[in-house]
mmCIF file of the N, C-alpha and C atoms, coordinates in Angstrom:
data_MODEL
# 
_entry.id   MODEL 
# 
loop_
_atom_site.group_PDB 
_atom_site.id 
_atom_site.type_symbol 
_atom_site.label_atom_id 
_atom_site.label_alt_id 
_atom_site.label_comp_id 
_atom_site.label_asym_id 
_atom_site.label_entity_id 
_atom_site.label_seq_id 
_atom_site.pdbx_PDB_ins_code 
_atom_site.Cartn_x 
_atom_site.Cartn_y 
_atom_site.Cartn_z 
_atom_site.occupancy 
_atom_site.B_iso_or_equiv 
_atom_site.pdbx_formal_charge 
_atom_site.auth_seq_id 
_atom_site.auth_comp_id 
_atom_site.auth_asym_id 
_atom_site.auth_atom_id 
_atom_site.pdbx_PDB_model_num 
ATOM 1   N N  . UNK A 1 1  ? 77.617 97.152  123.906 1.00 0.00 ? 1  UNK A N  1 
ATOM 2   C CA . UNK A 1 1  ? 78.622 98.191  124.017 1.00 0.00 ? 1  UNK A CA 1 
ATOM 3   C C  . UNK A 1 1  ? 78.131 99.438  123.288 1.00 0.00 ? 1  UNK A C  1 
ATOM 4   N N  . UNK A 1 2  ? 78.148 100.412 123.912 1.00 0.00 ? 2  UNK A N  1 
ATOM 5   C CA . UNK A 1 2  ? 77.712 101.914 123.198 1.00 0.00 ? 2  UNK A CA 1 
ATOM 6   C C  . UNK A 1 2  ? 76.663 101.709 122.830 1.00 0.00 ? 2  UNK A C  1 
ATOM 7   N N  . UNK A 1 3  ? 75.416 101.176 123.936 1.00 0.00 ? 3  UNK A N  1 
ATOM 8   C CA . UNK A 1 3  ? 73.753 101.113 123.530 1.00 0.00 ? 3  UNK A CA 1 
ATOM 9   C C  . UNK A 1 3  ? 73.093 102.082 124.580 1.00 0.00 ? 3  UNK A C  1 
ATOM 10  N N  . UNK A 1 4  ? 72.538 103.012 123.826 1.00 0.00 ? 4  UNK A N  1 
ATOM 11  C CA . UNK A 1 4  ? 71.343 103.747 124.741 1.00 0.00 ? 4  UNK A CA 1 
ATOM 12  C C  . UNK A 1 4  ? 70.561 103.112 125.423 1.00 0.00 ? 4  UNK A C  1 
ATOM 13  N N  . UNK A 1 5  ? 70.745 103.669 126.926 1.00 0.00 ? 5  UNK A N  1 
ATOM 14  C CA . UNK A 1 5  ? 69.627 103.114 127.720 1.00 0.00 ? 5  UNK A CA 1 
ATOM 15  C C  . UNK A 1 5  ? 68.265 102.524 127.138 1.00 0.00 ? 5  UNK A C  1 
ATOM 16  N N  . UNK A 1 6  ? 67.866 102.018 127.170 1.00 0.00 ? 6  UNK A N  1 
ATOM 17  C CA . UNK A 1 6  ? 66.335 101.205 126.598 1.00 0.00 ? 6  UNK A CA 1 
ATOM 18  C C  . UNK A 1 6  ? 65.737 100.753 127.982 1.00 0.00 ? 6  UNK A C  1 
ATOM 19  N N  . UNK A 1 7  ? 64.049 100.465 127.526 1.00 0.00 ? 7  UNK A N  1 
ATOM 20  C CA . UNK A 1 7  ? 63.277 99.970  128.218 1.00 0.00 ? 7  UNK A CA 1 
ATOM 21  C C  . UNK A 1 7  ? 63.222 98.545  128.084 1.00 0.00 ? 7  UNK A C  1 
ATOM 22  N N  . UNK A 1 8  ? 62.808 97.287  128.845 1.00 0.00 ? 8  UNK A N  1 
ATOM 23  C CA . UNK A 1 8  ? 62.476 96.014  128.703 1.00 0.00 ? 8  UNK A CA 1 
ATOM 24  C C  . UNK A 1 8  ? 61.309 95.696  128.038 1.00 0.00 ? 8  UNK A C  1 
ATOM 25  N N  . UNK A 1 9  ? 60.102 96.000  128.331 1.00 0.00 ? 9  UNK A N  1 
ATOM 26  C CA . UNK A 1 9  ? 59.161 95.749  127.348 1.00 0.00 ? 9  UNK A CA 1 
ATOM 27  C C  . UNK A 1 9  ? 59.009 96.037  126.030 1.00 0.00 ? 9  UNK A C  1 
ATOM 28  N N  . UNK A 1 10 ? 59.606 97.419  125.671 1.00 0.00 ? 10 UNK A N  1 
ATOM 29  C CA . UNK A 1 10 ? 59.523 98.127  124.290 1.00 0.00 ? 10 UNK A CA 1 
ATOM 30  C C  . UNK A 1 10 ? 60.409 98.460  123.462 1.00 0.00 ? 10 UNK A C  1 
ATOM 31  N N  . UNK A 1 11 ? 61.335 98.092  124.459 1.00 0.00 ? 11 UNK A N  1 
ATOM 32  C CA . UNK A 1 11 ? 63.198 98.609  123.800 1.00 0.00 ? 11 UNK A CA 1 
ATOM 33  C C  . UNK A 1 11 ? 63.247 100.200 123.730 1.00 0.00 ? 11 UNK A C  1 
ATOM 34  N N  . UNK A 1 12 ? 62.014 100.943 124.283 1.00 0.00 ? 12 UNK A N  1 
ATOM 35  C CA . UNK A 1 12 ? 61.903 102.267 123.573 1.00 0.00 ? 12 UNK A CA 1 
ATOM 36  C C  . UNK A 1 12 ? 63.291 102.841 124.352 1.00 0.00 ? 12 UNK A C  1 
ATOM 37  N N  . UNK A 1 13 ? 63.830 103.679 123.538 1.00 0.00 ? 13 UNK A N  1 
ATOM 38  C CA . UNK A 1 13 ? 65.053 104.432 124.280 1.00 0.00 ? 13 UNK A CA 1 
ATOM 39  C C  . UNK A 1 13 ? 64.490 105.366 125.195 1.00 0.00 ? 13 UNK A C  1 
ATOM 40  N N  . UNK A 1 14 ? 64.984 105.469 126.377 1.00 0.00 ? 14 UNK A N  1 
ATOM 41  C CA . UNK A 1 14 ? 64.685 106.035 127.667 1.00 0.00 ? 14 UNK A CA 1 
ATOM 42  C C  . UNK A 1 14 ? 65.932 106.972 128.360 1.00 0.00 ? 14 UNK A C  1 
ATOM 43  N N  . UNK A 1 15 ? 67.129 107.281 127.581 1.00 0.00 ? 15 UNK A N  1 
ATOM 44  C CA . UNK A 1 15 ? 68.019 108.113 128.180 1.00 0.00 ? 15 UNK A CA 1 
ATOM 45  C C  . UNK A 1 15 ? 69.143 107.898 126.716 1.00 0.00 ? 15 UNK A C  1 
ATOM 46  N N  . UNK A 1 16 ? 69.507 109.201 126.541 1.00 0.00 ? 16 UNK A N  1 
ATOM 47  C CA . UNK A 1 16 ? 70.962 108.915 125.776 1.00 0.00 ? 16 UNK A CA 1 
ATOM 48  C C  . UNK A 1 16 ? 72.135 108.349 126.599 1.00 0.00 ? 16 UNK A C  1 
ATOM 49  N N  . UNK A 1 17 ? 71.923 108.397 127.931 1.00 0.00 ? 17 UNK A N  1 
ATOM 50  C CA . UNK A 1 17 ? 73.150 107.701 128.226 1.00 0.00 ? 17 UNK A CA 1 
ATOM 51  C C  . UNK A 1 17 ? 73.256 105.921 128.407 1.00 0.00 ? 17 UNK A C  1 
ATOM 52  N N  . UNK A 1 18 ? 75.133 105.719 128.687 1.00 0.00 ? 18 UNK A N  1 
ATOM 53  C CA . UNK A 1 18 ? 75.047 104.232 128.065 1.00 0.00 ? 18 UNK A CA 1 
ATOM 54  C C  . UNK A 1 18 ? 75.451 103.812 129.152 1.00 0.00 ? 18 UNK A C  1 
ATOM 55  N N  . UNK A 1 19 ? 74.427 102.783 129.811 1.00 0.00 ? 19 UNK A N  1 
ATOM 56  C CA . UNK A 1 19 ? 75.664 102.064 130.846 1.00 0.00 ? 19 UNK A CA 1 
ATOM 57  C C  . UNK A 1 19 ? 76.822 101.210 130.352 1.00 0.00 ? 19 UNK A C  1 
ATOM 58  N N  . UNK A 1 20 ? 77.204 100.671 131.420 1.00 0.00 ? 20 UNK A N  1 
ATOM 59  C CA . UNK A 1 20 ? 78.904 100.045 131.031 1.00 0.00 ? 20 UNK A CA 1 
ATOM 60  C C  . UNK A 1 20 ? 77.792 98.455  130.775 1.00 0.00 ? 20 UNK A C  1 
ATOM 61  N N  . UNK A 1 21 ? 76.953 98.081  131.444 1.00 0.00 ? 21 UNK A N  1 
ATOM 62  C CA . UNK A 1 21 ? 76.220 96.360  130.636 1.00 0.00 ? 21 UNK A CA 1 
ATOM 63  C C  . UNK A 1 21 ? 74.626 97.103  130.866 1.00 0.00 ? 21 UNK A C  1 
ATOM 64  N N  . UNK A 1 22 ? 74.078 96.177  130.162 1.00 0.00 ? 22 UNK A N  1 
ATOM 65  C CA . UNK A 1 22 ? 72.464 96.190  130.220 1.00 0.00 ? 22 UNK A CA 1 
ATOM 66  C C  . UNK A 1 22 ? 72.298 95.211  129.564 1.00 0.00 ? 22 UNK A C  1 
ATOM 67  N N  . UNK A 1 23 ? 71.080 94.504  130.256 1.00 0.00 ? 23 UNK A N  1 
ATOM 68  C CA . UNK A 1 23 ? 70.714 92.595  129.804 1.00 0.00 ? 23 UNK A CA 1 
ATOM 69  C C  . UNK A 1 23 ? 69.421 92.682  130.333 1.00 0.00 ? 23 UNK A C  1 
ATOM 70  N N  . UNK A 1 24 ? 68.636 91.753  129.437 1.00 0.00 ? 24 UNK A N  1 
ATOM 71  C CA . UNK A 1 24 ? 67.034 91.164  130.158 1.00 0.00 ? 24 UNK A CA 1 
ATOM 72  C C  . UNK A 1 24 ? 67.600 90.155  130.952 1.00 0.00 ? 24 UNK A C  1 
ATOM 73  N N  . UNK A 1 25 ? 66.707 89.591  131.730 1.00 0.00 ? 25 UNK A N  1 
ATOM 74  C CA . UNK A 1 25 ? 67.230 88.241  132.598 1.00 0.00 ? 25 UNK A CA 1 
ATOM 75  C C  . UNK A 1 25 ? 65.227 88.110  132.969 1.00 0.00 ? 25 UNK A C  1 
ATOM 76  N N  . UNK A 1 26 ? 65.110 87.264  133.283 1.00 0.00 ? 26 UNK A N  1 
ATOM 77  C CA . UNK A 1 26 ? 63.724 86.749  133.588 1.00 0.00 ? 26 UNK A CA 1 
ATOM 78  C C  . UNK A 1 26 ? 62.902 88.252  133.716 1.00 0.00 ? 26 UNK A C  1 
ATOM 79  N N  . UNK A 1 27 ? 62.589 88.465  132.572 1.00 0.00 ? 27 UNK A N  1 
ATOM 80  C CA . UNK A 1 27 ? 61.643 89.845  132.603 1.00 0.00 ? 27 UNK A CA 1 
ATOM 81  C C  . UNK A 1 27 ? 61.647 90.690  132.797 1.00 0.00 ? 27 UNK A C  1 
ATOM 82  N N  . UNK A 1 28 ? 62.884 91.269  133.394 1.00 0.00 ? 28 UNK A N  1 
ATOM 83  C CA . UNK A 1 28 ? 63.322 92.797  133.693 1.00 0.00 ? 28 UNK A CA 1 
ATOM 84  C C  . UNK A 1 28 ? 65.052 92.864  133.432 1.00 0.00 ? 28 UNK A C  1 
ATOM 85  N N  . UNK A 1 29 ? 64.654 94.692  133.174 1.00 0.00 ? 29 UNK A N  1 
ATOM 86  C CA . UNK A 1 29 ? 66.275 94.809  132.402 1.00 0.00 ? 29 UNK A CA 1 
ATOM 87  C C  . UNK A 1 29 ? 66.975 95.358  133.797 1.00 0.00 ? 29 UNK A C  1 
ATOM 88  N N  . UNK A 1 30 ? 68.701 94.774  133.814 1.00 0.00 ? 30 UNK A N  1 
ATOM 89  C CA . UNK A 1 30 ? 68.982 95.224  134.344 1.00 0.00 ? 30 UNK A CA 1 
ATOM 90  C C  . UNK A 1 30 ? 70.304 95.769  133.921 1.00 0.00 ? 30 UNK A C  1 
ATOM 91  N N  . UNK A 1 31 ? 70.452 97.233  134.425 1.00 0.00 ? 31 UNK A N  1 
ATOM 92  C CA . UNK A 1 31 ? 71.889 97.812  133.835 1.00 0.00 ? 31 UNK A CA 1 
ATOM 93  C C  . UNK A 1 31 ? 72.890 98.303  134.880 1.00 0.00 ? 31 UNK A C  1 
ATOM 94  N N  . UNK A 1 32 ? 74.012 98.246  134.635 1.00 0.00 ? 32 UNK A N  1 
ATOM 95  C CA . UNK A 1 32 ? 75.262 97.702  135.599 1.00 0.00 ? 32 UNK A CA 1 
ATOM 96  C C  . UNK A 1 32 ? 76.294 99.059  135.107 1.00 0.00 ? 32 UNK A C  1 
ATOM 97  N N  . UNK A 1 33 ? 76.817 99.742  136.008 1.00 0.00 ? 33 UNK A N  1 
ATOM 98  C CA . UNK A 1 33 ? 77.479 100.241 136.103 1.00 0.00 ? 33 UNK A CA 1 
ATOM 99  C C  . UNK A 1 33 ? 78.571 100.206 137.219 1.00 0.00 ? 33 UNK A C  1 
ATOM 100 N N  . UNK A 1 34 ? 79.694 100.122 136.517 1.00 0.00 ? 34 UNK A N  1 
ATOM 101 C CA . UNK A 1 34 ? 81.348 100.005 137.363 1.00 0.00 ? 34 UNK A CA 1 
ATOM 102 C C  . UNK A 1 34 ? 81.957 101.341 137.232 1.00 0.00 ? 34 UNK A C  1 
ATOM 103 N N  . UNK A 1 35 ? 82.704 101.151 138.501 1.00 0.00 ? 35 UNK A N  1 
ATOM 104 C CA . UNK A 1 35 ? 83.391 102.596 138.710 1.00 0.00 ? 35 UNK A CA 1 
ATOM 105 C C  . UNK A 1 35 ? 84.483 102.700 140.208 1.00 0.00 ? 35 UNK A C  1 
ATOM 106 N N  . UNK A 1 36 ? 85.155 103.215 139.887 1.00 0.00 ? 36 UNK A N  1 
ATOM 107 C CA . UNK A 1 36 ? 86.154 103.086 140.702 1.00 0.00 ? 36 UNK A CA 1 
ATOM 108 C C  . UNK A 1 36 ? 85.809 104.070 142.376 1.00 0.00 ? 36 UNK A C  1 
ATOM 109 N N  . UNK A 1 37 ? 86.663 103.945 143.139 1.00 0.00 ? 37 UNK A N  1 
ATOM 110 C CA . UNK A 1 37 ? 86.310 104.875 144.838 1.00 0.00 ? 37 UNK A CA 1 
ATOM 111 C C  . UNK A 1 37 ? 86.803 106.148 144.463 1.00 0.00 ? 37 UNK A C  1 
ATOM 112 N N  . UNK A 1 38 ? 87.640 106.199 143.239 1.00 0.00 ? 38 UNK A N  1 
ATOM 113 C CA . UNK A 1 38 ? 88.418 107.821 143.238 1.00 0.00 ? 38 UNK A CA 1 
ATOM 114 C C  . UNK A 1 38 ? 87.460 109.056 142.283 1.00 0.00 ? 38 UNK A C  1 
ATOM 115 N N  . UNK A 1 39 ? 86.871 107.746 141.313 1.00 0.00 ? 39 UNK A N  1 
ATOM 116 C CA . UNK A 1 39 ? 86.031 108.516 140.662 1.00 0.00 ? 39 UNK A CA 1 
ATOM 117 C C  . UNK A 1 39 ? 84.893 109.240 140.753 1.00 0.00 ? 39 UNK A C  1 
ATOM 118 N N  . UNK A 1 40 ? 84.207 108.384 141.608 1.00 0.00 ? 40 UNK A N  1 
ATOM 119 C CA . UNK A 1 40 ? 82.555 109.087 142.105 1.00 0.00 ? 40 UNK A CA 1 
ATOM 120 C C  . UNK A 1 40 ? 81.579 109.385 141.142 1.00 0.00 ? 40 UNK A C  1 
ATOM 121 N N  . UNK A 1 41 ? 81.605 109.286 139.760 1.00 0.00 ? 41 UNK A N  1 
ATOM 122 C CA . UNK A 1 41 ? 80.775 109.302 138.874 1.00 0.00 ? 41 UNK A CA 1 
ATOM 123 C C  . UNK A 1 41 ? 79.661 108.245 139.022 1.00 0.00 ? 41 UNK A C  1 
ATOM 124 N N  . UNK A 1 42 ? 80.051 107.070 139.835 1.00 0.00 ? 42 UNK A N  1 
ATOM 125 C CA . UNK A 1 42 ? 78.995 105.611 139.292 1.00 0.00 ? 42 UNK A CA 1 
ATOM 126 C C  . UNK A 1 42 ? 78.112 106.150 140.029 1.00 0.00 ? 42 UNK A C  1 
ATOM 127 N N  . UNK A 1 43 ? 77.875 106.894 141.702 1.00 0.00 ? 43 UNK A N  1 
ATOM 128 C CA . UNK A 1 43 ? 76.540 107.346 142.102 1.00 0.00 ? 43 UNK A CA 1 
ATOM 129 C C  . UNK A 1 43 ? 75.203 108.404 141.326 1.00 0.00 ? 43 UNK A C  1 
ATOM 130 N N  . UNK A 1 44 ? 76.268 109.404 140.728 1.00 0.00 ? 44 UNK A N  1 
ATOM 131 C CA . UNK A 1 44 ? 75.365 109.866 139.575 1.00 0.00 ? 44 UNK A CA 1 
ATOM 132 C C  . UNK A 1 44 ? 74.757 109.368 138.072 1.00 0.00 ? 44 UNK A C  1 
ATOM 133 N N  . UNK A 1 45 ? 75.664 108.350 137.885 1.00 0.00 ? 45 UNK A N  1 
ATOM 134 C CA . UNK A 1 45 ? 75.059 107.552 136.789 1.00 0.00 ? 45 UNK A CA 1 
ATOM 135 C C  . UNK A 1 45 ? 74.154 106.575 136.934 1.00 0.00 ? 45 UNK A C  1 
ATOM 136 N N  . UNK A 1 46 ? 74.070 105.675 138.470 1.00 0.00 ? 46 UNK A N  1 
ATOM 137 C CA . UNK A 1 46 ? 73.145 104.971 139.048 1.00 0.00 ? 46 UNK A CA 1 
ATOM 138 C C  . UNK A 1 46 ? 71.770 106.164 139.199 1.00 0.00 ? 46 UNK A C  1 
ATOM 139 N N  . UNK A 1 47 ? 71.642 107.157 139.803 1.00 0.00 ? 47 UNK A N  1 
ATOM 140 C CA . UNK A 1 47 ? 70.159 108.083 139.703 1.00 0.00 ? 47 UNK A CA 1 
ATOM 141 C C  . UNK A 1 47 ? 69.858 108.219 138.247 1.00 0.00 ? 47 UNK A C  1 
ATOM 142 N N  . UNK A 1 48 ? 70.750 109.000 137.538 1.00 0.00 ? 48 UNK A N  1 
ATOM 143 C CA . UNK A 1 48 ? 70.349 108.847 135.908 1.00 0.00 ? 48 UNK A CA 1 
ATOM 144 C C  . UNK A 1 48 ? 69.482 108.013 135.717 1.00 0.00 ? 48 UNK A C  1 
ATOM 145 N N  . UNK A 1 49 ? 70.270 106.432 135.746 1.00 0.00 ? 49 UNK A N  1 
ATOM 146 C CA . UNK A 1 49 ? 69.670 105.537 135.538 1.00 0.00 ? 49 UNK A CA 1 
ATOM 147 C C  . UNK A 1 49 ? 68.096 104.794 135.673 1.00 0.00 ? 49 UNK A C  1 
ATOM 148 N N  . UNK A 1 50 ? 68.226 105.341 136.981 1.00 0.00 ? 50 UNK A N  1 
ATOM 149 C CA . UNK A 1 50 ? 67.047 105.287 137.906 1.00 0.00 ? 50 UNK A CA 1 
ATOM 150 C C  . UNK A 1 50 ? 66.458 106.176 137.309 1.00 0.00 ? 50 UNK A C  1 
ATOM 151 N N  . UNK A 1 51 ? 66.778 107.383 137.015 1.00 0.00 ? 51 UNK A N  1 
ATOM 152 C CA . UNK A 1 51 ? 65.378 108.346 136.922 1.00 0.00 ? 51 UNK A CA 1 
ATOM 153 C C  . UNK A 1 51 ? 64.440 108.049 135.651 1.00 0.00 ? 51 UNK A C  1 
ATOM 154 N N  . UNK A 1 52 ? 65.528 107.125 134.573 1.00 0.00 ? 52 UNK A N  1 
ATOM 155 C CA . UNK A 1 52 ? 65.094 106.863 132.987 1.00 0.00 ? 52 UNK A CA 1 
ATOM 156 C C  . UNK A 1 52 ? 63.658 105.920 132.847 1.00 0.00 ? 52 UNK A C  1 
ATOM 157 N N  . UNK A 1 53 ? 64.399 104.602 133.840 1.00 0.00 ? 53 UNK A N  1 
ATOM 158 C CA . UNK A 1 53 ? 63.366 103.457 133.877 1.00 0.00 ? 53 UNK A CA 1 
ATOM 159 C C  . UNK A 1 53 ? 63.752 103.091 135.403 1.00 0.00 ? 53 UNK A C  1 
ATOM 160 N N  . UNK A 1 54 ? 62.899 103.185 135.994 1.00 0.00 ? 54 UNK A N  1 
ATOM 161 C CA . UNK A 1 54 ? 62.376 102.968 137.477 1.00 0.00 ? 54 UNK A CA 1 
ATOM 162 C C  . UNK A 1 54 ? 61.931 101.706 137.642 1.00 0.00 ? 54 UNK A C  1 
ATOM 163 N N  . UNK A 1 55 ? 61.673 100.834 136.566 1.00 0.00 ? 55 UNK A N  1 
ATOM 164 C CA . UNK A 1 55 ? 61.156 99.719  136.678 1.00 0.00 ? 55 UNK A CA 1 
ATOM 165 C C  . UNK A 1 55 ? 62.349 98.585  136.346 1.00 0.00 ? 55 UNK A C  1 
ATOM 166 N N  . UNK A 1 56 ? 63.389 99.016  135.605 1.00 0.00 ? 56 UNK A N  1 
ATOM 167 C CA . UNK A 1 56 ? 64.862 98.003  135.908 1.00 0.00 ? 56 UNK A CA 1 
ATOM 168 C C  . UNK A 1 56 ? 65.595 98.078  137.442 1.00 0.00 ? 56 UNK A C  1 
ATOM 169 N N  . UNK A 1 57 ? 66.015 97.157  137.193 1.00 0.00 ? 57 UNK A N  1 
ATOM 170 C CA . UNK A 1 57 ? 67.118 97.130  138.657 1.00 0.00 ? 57 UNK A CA 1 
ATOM 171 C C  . UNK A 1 57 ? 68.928 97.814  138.088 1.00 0.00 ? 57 UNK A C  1 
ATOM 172 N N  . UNK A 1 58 ? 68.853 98.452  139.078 1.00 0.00 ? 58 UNK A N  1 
ATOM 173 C CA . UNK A 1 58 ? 70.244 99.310  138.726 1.00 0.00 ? 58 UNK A CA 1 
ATOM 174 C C  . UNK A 1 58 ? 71.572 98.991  139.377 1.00 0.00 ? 58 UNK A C  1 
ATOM 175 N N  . UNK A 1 59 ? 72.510 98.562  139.111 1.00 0.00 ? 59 UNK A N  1 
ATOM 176 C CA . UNK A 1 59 ? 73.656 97.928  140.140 1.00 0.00 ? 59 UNK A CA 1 
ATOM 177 C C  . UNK A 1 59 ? 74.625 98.515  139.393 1.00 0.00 ? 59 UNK A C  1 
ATOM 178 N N  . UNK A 1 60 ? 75.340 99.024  141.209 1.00 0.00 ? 60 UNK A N  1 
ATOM 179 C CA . UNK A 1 60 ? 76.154 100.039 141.282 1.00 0.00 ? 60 UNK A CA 1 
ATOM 180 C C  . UNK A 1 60 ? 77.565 99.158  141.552 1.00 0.00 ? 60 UNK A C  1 
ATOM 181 N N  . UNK A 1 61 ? 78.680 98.825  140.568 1.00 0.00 ? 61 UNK A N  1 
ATOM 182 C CA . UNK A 1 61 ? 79.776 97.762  141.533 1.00 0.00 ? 61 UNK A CA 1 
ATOM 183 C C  . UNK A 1 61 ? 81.118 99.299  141.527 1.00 0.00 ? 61 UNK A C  1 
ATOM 184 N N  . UNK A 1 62 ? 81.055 98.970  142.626 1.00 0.00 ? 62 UNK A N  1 
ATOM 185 C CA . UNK A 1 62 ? 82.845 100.150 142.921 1.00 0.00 ? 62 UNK A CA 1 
ATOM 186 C C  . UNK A 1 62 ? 83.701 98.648  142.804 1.00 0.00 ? 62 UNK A C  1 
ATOM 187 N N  . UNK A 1 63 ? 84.954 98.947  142.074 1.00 0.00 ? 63 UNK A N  1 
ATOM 188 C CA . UNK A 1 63 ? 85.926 98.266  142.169 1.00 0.00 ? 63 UNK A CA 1 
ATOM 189 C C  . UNK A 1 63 ? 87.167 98.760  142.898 1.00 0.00 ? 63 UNK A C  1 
ATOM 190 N N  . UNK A 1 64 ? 87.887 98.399  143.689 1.00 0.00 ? 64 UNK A N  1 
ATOM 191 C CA . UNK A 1 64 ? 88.808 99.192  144.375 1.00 0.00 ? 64 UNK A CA 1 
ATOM 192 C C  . UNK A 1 64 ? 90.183 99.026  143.640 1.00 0.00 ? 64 UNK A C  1 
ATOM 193 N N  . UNK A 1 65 ? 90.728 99.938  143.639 1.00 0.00 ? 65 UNK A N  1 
ATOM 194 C CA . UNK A 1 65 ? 92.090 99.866  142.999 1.00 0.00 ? 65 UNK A CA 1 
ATOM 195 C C  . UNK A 1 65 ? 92.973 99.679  143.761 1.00 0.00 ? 65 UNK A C  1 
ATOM 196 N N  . UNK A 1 66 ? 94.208 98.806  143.645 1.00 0.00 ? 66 UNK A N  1 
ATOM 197 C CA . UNK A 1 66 ? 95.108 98.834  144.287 1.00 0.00 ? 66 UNK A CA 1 
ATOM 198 C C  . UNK A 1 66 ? 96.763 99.226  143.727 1.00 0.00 ? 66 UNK A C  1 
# 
């Protein structure tokens, strides 16, 4: 909770921003961002993401509100 983006091999910090999870799992980090259909922020925080470390996997979940 409230961790700067990091790299998997080095931990080196790679973006001040924080996703909502980030975890190793068999050798690569992956960081998770949730976000709602009204908001539209999670597509720009998924490129962020991407642009920091290119070598994690980035998952984008929309949750729908009802």
């Amino acid at each position: 909770m409230n961790q700067q983006q990091l790299t998997f091999w080095n931990g080196q910090r790679v973006g001040i921003n924080r996703p909502d999870l980030q975890f190793d799992y068999k050798g690569r980090r992956y960081s998770v961002e949730y976000d709602s259909p009204a908001s539209g922020r999670g597509p720009g925080h998924q490129s962020r993401l991407t642009a920091n470390d290119s070598d994690a996997e980035i998952i984008l979940i929309i949750i729908p509100v009802e």
